[in-house]
C-alpha positions as CSV (number, residue, x, y, z in Angstrom):
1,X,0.0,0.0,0.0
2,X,1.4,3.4,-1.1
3,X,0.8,6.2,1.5
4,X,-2.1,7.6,-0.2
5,X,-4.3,4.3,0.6
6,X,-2.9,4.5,4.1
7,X,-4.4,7.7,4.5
8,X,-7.3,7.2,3.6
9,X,-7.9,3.7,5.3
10,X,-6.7,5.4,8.9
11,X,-9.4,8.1,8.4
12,X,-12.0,5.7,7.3
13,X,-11.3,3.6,10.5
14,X,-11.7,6.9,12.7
15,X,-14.7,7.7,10.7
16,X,-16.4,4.5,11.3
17,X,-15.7,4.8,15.7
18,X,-16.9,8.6,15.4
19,X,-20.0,7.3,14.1
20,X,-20.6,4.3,16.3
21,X,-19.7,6.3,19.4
22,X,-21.9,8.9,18.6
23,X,-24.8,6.4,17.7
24,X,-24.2,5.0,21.4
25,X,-24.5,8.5,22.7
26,X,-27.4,9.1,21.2
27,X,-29.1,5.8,21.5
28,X,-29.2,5.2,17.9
29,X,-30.0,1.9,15.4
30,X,-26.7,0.4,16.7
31,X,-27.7,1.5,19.9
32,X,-31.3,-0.1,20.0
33,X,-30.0,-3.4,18.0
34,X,-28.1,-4.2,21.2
35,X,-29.8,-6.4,24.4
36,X,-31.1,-4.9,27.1
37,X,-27.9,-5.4,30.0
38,X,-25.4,-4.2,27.2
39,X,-27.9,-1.0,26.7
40,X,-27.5,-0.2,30.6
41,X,-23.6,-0.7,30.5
42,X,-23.3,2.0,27.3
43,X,-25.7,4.3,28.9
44,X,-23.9,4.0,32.5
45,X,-20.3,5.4,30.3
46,X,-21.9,7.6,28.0
């Protein structure tokens, strides 16, 4: 992989945890997909 693609891949990947942190945050599809006693632990961090 040239440095280009590595770029691109890394921001991707920080993309991707942006997005599913701030679906946990604000109890999203993610979020709601999850059971019930992992629901509770996410809301007790976030």
């Amino acid at each position: 992989m040239n440095l280009k693609k590595k770029w691109i891949v890394f921001f991707g990947v920080i993309i991707i945890l942006i997005a599913g942190i701030l679906d946990i945050k604000f109890q999203g599809l993610f979020f709601q997909m999850l059971p019930e006693s992992m629901q509770s632990f996410l809301s007790d961090l976030f």
